[in-house]
C-alpha positions in Angstrom: -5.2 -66.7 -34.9 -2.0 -66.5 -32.8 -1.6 -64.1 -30.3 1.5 -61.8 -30.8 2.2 -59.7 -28.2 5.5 -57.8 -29.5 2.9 -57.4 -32.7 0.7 -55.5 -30.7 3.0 -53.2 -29.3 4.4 -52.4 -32.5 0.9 -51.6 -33.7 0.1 -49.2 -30.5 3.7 -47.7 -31.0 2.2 -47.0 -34.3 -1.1 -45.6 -34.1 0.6 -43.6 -30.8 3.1 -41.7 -33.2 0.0 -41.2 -35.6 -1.9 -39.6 -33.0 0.0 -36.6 -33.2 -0.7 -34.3 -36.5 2.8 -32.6 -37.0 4.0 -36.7 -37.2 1.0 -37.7 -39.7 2.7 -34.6 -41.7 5.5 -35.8 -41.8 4.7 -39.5 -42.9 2.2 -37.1 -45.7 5.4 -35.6 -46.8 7.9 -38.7 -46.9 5.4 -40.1 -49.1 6.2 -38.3 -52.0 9.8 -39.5 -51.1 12.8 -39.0 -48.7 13.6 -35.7 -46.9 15.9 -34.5 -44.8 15.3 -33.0 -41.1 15.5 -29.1 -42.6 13.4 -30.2 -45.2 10.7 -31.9 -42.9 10.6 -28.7 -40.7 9.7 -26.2 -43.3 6.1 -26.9 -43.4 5.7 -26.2 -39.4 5.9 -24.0 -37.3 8.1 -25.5 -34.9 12.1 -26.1 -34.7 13.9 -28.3 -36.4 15.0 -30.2 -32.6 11.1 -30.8 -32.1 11.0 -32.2 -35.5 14.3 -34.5 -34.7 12.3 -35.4 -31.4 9.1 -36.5 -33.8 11.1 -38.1 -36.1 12.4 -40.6 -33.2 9.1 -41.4 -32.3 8.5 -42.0 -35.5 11.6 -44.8 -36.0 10.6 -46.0 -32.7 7.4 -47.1 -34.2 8.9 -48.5 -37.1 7.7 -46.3 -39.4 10.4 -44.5 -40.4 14.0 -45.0 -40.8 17.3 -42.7 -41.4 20.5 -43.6 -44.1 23.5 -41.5 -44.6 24.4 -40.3 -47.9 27.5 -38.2 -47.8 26.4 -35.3 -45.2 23.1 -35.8 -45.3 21.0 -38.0 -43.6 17.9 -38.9 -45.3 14.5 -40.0 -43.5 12.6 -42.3 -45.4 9.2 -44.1 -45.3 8.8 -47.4 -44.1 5.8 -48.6 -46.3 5.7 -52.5 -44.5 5.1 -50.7 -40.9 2.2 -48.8 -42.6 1.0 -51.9 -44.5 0.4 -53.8 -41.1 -1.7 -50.9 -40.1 -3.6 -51.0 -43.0 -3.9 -54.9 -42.9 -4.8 -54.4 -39.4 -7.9 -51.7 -39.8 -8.7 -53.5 -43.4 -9.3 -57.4 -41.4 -11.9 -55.2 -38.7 -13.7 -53.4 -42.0 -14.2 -56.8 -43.8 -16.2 -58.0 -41.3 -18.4 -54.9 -40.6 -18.8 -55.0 -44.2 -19.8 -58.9 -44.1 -22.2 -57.9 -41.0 -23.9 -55.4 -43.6 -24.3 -57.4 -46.5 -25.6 -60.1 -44.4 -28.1 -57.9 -42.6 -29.0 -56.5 -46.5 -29.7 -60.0 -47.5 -32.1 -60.6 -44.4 -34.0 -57.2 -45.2 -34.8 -57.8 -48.7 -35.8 -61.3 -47.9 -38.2 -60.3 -44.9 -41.7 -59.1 -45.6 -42.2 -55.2 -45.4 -45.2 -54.0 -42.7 -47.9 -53.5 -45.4 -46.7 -57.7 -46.8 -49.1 -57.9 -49.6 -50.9 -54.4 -49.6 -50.9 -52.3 -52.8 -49.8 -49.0 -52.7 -50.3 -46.5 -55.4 -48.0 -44.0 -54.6 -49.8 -41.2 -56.3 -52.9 -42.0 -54.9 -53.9 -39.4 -52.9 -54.0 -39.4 -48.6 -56.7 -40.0 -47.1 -58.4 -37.8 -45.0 -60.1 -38.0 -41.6 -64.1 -37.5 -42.3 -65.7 -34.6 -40.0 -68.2 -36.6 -38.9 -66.5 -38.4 -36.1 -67.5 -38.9 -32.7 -65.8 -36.5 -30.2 -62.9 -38.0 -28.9 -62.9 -41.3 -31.0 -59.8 -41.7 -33.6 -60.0 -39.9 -36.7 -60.7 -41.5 -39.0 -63.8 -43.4 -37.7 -66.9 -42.1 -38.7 -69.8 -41.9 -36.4 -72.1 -45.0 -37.3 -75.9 -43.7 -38.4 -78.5 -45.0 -37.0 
């Protein structure tokens, strides 16, 4: 694997801007499709400048960008900024996963503590006998002479 450094500060850009809740909101809502800045704001409880201000740390990241349509200016989704993030986090979960199954497959193969021992599970516990030696295990009875 090549090392790509301007692909690594795109992804911190990235999970930087998603750090932030109202931003992860945002992306939430420009999901379902383009919005403008008013509509963006109406959710939150903040102005619609702070919103503007999270929106360009949004583009900055590459993971949103803005047209103009007539007056408006639409902010849209950039799905290929979020799919490297999602390729990123997937290639780190494949190989946990690999690390599991493989671990798996050595547990099933290895030989339990009790190897060979029959166990009926509704065979009742057995009980320490009362006529052990004080202070020896329970469990051991005293030998009769």
């Amino acid at each position: 694997m090549i090392f790509d450094p301007s692909a690594d500060d795109r992804l911190d850009r990235a999970f930087m801007a998603l750090a932030d809740p109202v931003r992860r909101g945002i992306i939430a809502r420009l999901s379902r499709g383009p919005a403008t800045v008013n509509e963006l704001a109406e959710p939150f409880a903040i102005t619609k400048q702070a919103v503007s201000k999270h929106i360009q740390v949004l583009e900055h990241a590459g993971l949103v960008t803005r047209t103009r349509d007539a007056q408006r200016r639409p902010v849209h989704l950039d799905a290929a900024q979020l799919e490297a993030l999602t390729a990123w986090i997937d290639r780190y979960r494949l190989i946990h996963e690999q690390q599991f199954r493989t671990l798996d497959a050595l547990l099933a193969e290895a030989p339990g503590p009790d190897a060979g021992a029959s166990v009926d599970p509704a065979a009742p516990i057995a009980q320490p006998t009362d006529s052990a030696e004080p202070g020896a295990p329970a469990g051991h009875a005293r030998e009769e002479t």
